[in-house]
TORKOL-4160 file (C-alpha; in steps of 0.2 Angstrom, whole numbers, padded with zeros to 4 digits, m for minus):
404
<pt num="1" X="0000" Y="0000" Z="0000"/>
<pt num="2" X="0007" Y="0017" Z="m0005"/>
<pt num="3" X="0000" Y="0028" Z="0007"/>
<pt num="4" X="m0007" Y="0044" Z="0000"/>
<pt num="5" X="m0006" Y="0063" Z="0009"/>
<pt num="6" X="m0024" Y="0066" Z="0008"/>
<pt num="7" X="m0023" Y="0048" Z="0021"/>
<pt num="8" X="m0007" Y="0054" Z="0030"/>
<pt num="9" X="m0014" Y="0071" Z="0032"/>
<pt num="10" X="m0030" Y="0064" Z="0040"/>
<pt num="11" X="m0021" Y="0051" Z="0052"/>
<pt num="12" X="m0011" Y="0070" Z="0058"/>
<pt num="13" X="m0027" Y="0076" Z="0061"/>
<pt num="14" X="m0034" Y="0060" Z="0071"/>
<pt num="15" X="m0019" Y="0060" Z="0081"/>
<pt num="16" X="m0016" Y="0078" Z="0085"/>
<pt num="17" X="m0031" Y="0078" Z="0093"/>
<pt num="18" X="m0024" Y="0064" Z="0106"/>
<pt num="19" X="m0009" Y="0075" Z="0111"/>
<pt num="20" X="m0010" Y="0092" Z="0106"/>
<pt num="21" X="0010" Y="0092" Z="0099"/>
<pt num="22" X="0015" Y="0095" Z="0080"/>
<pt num="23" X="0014" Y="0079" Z="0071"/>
<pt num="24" X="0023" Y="0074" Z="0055"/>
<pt num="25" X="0021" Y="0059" Z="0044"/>
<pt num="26" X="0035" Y="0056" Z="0032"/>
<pt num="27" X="0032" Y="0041" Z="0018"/>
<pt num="28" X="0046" Y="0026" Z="0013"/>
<pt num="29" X="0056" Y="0041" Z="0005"/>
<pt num="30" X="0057" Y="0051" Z="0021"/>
<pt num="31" X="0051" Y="0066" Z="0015"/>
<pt num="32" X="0036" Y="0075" Z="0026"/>
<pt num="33" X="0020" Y="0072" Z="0016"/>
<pt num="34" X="0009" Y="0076" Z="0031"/>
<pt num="35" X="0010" Y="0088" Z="0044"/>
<pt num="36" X="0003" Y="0101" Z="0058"/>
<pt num="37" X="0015" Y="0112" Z="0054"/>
<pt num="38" X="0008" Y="0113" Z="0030"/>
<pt num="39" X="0024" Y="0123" Z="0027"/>
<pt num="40" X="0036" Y="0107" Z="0033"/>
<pt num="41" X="0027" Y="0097" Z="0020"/>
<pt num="42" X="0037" Y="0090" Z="0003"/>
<pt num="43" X="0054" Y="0093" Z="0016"/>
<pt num="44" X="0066" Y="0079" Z="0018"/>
<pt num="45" X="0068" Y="0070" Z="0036"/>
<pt num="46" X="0083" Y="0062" Z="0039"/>
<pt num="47" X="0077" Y="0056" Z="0057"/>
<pt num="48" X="0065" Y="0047" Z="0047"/>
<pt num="49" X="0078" Y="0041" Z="0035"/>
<pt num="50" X="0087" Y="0033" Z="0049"/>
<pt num="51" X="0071" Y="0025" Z="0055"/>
<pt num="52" X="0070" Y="0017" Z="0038"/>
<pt num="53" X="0086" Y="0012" Z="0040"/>
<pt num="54" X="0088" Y="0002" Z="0057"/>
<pt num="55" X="0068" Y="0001" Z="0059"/>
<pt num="56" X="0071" Y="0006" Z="0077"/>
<pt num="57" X="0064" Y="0019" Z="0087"/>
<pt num="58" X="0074" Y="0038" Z="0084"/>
<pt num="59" X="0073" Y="0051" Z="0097"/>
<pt num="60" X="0080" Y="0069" Z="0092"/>
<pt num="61" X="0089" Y="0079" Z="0108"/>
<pt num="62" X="0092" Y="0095" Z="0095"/>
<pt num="63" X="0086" Y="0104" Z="0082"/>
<pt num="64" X="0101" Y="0103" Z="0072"/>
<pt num="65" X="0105" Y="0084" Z="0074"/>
<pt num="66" X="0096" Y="0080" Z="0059"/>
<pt num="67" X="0095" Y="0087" Z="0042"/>
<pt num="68" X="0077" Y="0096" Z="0040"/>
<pt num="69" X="0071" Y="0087" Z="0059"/>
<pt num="70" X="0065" Y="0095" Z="0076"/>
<pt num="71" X="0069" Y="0089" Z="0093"/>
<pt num="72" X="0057" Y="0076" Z="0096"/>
<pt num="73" X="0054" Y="0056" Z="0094"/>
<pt num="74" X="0050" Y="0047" Z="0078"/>
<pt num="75" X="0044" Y="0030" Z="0075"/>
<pt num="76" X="0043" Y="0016" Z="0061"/>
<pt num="77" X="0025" Y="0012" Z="0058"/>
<pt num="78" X="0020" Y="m0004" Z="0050"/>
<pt num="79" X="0005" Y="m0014" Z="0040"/>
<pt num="80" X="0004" Y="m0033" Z="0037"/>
<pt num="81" X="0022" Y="m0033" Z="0044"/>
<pt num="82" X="0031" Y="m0020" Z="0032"/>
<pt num="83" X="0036" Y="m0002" Z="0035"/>
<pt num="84" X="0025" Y="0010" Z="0026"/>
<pt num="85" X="0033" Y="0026" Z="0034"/>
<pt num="86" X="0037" Y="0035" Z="0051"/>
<pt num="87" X="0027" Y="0046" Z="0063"/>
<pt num="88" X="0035" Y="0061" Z="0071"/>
<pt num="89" X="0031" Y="0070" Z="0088"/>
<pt num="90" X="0039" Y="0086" Z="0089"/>
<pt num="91" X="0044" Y="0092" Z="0107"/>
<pt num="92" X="0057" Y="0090" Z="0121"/>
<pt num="93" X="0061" Y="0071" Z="0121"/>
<pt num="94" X="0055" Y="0069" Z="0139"/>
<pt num="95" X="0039" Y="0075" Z="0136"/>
<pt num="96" X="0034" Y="0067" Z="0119"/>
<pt num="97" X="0043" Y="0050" Z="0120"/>
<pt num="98" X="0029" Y="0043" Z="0133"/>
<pt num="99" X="0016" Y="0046" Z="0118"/>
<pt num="100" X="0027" Y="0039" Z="0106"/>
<pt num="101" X="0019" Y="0020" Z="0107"/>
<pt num="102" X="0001" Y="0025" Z="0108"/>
<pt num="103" X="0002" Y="0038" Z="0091"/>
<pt num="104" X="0010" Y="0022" Z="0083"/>
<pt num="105" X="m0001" Y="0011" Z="0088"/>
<pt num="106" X="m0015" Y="0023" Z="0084"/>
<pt num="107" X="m0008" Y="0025" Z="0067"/>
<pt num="108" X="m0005" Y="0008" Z="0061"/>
<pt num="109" X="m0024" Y="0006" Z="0067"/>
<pt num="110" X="m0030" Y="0020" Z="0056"/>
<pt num="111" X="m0019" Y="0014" Z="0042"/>
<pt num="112" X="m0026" Y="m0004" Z="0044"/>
<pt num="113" X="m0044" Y="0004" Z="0040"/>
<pt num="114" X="m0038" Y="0014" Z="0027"/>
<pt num="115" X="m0031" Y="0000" Z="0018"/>
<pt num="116" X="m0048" Y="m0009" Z="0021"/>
<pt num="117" X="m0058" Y="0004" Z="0014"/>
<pt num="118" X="m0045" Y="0005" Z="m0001"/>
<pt num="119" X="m0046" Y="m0015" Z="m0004"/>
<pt num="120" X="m0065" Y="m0014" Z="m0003"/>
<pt num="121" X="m0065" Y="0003" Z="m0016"/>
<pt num="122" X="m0056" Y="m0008" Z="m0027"/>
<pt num="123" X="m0067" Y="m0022" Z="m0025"/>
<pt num="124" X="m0082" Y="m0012" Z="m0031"/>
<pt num="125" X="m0074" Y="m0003" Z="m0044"/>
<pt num="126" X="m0072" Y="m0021" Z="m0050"/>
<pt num="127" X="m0089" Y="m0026" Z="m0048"/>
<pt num="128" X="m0096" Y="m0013" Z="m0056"/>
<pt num="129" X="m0086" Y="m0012" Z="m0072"/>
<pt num="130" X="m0090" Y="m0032" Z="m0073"/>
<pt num="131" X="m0108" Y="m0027" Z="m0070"/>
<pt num="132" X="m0109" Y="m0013" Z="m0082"/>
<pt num="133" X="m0100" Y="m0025" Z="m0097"/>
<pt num="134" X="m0116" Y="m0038" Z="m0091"/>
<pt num="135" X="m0128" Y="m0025" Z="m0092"/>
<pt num="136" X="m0119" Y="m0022" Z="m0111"/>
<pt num="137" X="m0120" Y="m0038" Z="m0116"/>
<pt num="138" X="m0099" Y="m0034" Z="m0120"/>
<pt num="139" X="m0090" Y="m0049" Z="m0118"/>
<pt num="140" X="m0083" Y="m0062" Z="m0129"/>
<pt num="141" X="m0079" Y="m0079" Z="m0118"/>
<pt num="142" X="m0095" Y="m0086" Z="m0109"/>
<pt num="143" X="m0085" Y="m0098" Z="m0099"/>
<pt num="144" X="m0071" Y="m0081" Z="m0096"/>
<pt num="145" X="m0087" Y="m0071" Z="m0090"/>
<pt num="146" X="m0094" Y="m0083" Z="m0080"/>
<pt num="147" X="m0077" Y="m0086" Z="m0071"/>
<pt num="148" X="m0074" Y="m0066" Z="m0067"/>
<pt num="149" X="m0093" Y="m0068" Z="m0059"/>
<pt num="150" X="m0088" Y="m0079" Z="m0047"/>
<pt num="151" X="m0071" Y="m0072" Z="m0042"/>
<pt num="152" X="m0084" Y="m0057" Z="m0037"/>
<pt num="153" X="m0097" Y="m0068" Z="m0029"/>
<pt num="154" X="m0107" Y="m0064" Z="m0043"/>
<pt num="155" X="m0115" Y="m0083" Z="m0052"/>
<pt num="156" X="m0122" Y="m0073" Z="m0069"/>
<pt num="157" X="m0133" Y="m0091" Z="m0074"/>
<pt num="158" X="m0147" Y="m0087" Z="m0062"/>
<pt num="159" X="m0165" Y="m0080" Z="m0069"/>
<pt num="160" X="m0164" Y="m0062" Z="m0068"/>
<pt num="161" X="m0177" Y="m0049" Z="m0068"/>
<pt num="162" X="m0170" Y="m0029" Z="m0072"/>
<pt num="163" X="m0176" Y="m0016" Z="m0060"/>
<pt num="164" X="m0172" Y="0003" Z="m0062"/>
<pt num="165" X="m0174" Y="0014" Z="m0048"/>
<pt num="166" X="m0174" Y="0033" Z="m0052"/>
<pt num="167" X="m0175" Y="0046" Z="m0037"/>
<pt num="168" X="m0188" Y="0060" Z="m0041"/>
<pt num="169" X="m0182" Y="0079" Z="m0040"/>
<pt num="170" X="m0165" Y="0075" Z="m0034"/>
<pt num="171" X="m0158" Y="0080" Z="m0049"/>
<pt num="172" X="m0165" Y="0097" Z="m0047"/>
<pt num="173" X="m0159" Y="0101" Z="m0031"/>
<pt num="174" X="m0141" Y="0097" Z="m0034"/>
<pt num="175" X="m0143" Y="0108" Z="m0049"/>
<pt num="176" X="m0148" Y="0122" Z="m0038"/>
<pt num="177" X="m0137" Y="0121" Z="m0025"/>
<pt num="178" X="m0121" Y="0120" Z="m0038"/>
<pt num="179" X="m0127" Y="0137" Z="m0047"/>
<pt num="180" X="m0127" Y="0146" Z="m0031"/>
<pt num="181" X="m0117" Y="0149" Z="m0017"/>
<pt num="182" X="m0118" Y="0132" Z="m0011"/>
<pt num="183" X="m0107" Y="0124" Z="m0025"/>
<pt num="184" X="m0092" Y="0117" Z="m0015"/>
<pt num="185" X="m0080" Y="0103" Z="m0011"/>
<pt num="186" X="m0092" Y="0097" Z="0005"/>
<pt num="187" X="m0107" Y="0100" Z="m0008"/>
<pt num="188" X="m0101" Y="0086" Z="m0018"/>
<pt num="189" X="m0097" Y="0074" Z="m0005"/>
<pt num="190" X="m0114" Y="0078" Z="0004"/>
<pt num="191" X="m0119" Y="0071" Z="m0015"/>
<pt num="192" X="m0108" Y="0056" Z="m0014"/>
<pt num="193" X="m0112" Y="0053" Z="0003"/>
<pt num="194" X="m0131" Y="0053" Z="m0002"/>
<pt num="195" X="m0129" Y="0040" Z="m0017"/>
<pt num="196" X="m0120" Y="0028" Z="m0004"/>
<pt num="197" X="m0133" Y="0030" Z="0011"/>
<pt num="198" X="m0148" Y="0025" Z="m0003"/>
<pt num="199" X="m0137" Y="0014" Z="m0010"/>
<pt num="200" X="m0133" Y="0005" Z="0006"/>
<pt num="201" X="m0153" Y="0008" Z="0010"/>
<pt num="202" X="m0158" Y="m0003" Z="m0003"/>
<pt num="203" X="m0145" Y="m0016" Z="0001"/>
<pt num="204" X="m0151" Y="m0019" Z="0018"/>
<pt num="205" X="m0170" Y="m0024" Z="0009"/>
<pt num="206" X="m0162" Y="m0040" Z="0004"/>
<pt num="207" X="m0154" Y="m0055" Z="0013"/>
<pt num="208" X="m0135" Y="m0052" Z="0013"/>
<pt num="209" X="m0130" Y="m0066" Z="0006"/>
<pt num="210" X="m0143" Y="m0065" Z="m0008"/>
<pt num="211" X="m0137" Y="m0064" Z="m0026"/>
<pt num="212" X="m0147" Y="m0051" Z="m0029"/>
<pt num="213" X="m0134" Y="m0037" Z="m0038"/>
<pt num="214" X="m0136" Y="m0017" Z="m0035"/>
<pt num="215" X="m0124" Y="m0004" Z="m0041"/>
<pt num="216" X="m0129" Y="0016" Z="m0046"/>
<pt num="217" X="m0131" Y="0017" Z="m0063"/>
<pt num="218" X="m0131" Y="0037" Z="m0063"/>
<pt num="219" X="m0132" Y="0054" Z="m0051"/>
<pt num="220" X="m0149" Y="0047" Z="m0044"/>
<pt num="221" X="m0152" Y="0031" Z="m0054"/>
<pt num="222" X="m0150" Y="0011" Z="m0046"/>
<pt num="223" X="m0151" Y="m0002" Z="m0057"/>
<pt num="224" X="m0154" Y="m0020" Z="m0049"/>
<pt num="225" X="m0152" Y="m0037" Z="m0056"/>
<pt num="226" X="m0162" Y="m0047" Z="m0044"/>
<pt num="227" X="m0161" Y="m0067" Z="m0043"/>
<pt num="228" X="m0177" Y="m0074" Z="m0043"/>
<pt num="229" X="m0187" Y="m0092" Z="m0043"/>
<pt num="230" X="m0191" Y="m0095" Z="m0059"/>
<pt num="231" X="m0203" Y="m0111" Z="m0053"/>
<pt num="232" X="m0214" Y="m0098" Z="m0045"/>
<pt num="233" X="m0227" Y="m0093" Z="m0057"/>
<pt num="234" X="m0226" Y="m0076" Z="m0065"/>
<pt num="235" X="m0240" Y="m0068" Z="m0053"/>
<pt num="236" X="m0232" Y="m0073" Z="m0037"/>
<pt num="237" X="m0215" Y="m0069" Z="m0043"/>
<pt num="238" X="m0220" Y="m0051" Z="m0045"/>
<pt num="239" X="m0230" Y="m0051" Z="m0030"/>
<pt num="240" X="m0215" Y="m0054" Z="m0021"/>
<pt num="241" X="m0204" Y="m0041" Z="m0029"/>
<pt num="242" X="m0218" Y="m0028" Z="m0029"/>
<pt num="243" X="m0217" Y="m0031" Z="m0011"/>
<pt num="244" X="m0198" Y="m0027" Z="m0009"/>
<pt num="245" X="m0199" Y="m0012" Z="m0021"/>
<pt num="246" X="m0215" Y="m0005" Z="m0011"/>
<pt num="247" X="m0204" Y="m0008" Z="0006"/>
<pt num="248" X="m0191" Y="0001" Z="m0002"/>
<pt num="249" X="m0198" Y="0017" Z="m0008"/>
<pt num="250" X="m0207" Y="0018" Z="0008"/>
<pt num="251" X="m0190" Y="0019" Z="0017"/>
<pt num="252" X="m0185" Y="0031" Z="0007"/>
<pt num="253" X="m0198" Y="0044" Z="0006"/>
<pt num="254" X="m0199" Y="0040" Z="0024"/>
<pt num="255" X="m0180" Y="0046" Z="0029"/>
<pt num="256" X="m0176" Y="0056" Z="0013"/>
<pt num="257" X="m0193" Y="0062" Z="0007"/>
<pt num="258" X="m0190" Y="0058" Z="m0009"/>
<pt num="259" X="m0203" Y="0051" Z="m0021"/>
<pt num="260" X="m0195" Y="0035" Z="m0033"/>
<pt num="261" X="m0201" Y="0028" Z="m0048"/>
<pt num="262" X="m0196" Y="0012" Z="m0051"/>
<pt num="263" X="m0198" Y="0000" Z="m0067"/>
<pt num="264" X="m0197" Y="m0018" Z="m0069"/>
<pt num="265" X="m0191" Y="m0028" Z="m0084"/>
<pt num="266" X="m0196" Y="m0047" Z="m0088"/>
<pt num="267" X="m0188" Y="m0063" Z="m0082"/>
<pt num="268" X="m0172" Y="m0070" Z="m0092"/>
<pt num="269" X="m0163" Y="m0085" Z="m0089"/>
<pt num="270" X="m0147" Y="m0084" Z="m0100"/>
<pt num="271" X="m0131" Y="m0070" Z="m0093"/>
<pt num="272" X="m0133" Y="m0062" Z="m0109"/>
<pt num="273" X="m0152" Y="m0058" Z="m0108"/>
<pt num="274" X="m0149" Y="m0047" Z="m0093"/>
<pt num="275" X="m0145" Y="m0032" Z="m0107"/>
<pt num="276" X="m0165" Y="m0035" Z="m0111"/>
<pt num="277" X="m0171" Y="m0035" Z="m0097"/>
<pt num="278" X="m0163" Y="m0019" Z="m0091"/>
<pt num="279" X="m0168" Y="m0011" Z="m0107"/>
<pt num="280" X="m0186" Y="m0016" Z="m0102"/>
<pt num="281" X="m0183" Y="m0011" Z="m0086"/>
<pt num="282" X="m0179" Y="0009" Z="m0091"/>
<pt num="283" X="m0194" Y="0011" Z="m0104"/>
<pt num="284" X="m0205" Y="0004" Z="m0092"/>
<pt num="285" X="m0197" Y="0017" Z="m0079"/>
<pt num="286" X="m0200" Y="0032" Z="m0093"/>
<pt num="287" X="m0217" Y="0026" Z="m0092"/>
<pt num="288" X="m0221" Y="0028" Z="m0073"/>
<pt num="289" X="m0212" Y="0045" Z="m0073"/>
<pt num="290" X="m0223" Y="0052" Z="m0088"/>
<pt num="291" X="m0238" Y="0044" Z="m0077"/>
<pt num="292" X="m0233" Y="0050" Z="m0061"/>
<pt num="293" X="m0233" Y="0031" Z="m0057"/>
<pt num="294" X="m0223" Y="0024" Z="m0043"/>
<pt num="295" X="m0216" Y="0008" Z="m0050"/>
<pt num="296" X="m0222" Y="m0001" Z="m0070"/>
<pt num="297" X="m0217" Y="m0019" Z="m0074"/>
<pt num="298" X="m0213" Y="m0019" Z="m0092"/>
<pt num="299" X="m0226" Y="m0031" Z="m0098"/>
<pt num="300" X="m0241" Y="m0021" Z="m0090"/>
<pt num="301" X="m0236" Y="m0009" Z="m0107"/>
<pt num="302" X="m0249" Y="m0008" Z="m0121"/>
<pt num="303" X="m0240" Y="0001" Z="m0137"/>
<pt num="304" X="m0230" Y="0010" Z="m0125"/>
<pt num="305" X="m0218" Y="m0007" Z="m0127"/>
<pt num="306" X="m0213" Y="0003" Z="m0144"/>
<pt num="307" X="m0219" Y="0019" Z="m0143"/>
<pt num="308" X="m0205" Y="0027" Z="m0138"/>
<pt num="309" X="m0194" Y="0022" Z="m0150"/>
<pt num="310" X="m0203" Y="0033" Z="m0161"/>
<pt num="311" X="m0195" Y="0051" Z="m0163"/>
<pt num="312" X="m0206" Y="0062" Z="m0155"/>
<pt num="313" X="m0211" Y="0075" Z="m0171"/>
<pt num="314" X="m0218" Y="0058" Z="m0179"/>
<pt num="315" X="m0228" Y="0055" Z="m0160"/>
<pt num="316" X="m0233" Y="0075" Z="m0163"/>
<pt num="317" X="m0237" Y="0072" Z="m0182"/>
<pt num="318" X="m0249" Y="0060" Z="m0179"/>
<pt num="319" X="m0260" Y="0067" Z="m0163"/>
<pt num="320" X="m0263" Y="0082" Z="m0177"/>
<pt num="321" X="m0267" Y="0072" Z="m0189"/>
<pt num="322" X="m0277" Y="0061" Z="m0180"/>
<pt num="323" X="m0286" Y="0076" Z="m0166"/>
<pt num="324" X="m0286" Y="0090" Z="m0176"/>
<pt num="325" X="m0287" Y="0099" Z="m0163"/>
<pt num="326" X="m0291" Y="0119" Z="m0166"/>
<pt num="327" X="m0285" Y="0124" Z="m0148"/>
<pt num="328" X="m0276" Y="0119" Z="m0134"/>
<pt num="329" X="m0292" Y="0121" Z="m0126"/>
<pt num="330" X="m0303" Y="0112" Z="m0137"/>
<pt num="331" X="m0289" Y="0095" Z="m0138"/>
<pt num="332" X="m0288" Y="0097" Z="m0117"/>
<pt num="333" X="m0307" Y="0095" Z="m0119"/>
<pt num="334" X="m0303" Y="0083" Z="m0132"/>
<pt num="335" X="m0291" Y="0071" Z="m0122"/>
<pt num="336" X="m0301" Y="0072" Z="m0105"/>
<pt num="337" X="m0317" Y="0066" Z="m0115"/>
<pt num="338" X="m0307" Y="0050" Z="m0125"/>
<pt num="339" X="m0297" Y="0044" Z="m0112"/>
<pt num="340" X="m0309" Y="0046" Z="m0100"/>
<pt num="341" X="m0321" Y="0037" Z="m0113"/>
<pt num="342" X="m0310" Y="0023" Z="m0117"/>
<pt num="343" X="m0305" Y="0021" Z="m0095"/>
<pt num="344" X="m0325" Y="0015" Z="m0095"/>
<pt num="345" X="m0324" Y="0003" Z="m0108"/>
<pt num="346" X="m0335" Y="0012" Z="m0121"/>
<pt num="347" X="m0347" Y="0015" Z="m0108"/>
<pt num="348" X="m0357" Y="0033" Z="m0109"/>
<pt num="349" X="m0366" Y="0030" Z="m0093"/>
<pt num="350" X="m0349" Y="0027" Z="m0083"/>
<pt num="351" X="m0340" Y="0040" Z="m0094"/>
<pt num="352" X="m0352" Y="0054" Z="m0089"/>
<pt num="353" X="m0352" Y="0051" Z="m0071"/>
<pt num="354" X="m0335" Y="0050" Z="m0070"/>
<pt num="355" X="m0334" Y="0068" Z="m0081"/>
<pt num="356" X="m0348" Y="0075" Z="m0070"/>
<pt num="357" X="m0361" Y="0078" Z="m0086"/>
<pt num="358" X="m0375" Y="0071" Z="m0090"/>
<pt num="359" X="m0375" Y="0057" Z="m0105"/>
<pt num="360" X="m0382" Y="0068" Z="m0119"/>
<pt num="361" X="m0368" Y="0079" Z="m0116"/>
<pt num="362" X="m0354" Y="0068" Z="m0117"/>
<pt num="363" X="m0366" Y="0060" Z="m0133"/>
<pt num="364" X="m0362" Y="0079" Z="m0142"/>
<pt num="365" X="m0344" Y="0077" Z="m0137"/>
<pt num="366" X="m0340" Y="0063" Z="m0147"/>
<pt num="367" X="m0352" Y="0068" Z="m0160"/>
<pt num="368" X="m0342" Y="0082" Z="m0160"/>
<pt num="369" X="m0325" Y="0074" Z="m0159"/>
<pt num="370" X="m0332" Y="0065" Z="m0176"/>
<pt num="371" X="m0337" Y="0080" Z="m0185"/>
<pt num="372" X="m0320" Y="0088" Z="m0182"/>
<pt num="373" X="m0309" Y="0073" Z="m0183"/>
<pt num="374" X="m0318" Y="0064" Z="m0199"/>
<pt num="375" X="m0314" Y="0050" Z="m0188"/>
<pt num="376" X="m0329" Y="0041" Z="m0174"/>
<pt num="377" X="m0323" Y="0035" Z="m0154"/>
<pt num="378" X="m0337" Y="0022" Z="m0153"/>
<pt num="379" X="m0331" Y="0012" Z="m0170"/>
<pt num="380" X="m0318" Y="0000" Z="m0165"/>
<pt num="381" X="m0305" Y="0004" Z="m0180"/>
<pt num="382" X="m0308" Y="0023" Z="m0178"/>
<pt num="383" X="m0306" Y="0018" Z="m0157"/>
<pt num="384" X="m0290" Y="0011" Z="m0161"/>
<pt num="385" X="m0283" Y="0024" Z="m0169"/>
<pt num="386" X="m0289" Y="0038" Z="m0155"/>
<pt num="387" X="m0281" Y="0027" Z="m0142"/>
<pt num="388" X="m0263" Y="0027" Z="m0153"/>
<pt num="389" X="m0265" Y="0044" Z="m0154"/>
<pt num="390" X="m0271" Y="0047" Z="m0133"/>
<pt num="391" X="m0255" Y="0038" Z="m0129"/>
<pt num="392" X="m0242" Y="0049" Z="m0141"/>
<pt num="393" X="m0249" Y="0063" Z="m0134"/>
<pt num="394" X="m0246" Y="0059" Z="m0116"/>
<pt num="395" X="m0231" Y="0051" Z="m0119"/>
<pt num="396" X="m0223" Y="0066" Z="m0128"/>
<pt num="397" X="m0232" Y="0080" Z="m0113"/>
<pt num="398" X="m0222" Y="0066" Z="m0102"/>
<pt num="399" X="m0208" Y="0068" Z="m0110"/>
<pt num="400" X="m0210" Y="0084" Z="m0110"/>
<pt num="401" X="m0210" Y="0084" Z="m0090"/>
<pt num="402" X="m0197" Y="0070" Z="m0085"/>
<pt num="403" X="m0184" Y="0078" Z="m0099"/>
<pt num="404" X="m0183" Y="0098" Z="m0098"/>
């Protein structure tokens, strides 16, 4: 382990506040990379050097006994039975050589979680770039693949189902706070701190050694790649995610308050299927953000599967070709009466009590719609294509909406 400054400079810190003396840390080189006194930082120690050296304990009587070192006692500090570098407590020997064992000791602990927290950083970094090549599909040796998975604790051959979680508004509020005067250093790790807390959240909703995989796929974006039983039938398999994912944004609305939308792609049982399902996965979560919905499965879409493939001026060009509408008033009018038409399954009684109008009235609406359209809501051809065009219209306002 090469220990960095910003780590050095933070073990000064923990320790100063044990013993209030300068501190110095010097690396395998023996130059000061971490100090209470910033200006002694980059110079070379040469009571360090000698610590190196004879891996014993120096103590300093005078100033001048050493090139570029202060009276005081240095010691070699260790990790995994090898010297990483030396700690220094500046001050009259007498006085600073009775703290000399507990700074070291105190040092070699910190170190020792430093180290931890750098083999477990590189051990996600790992896991997610294999994840995000699953999620690709971007590998050529099945057998290769499958082998990097296990290394990781990660066995790719079990049926998956995609879930993508976004968090509403967040976006925004980060947004905000780096255009104005909050935009800082402690801003950003506030930010990071917040992605690993929901991050961690969602981890603790599923047994730990469950082979369920979650990473951030974004600022404010999870994607999951849950294991699940593929003998249960398709009903009580998503009963029982629903459950987990309602559990979920609960808890988070509950300590964050923040609204999630969530959607849910289908079961796959080969590794490279999993690319499907989180494609699945994020246009069924487009569709719960354009309906304000808090979670979709992907196969409760109608001709929204493919709808959104379309550009949306072709969407636009068909609604006006379709609706005709002469004002935004008269397609609000337009849109309220077909979808809410459509919602009753063609029924007019049902339709006007739900619009608050009596029948005849909503009789002339789509008497009306017909004269304008050249096109009639209660024929099932003409129905079909009203209900293609209700859909690109909400889709493109939700677009609208979710997408600034």
């Amino acid at each position: 382990m090469v220990i960095s400054s910003q780590i050095a400079q933070s073990i000064v810190e923990e320790t100063v506040k044990v013993i209030q003396r300068n501190i110095n840390f010097m690396d395998a080189n023996a130059s000061i990379i971490a100090s209470v006194d910033r200006d002694r930082i980059g110079d070379f120690h040469e009571g360090a050097l000698k610590v190196l050296q004879t891996k014993e304990t120096v103590i300093i009587h005078e100033d001048d006994e050493f090139r570029g070192a202060k009276k005081g006692v240095n010691l070699p500090v260790y990790l995994n039975n090898r010297i990483l570098g030396v700690i220094g407590i500046t001050g009259e020997p007498d006085e600073v050589v009775q703290f000399g064992e507990v700074i070291r000791r105190m040092t070699e602990i910190l170190l020792k979680e430093a180290h931890l927290e750098e083999q477990l950083e590189l051990e996600n970094i790992a896991k997610v770039s294999f994840i995000d090549e699953w999620i690709d599909g971007d590998w050529e040796d099945d057998k290769l693949f499958a082998a990097r998975g296990w290394i990781l604790g990660i066995n790719v051959h079990l049926p998956r189902v995609a879930v993508v979680m976004d968090i509403i508004g967040f976006n925004d509020v980060l947004y905000e706070k780096l255009r104005s005067h909050q935009a800082d250093v402690k801003g950003e790790l506030e930010f990071q701190r917040f992605r690993r807390e929901i991050l961690e959240m969602v981890q603790n909703h599923f047994p730990k050694e469950s082979q369920h995989v979650i990473i951030p796929a974004g600022s404010t974006r999870y994607t999951l790649l849950l294991s699940v039983d593929e003998t249960l039938t398709e009903q009580k398999r998503k009963e029982k995610i629903q459950y987990r994912l309602d559990n979920i944004q609960t808890s988070i609305q509950s300590v964050y308050g923040y609204d999630t939308a969530i959607g849910v792609g289908k079961m796959y049982l080969e590794p490279r299927e999993a690319a499907k399902s989180v494609h699945e996965a994020e246009r069924a979560l487009l569709h719960a953000k354009n309906r304000n919905q808090a979670s979709y499965f992907y196969d409760q879409l109608g001709i929204e599967s493919f709808a959104y493939d379309l550009p949306y001026e072709v969407r636009e060009e068909y609604v006006k070709n379709v609706l005709q509408p002469d004002t935004k008033k008269n397609l609000d009018q337009m849109i309220e009466t077909l979808k809410t038409f459509y919602d009753a399954g063609g029924s007019i009684t049902e339709a006007a009590e739900t619009l608050y109008i009596h029948k005849n009235t909503l009789q002339y609406r789509l008497k009306r719609i017909k004269e304008v359209t050249g096109f009639d809501p209660r024929v099932l051809p003409d129905a079909a294509m009203f209900y293609v065009a209700l859909t690109f219209h909400l889709i493109n306002t939700g677009t609208k909406r979710t997408n600034p």
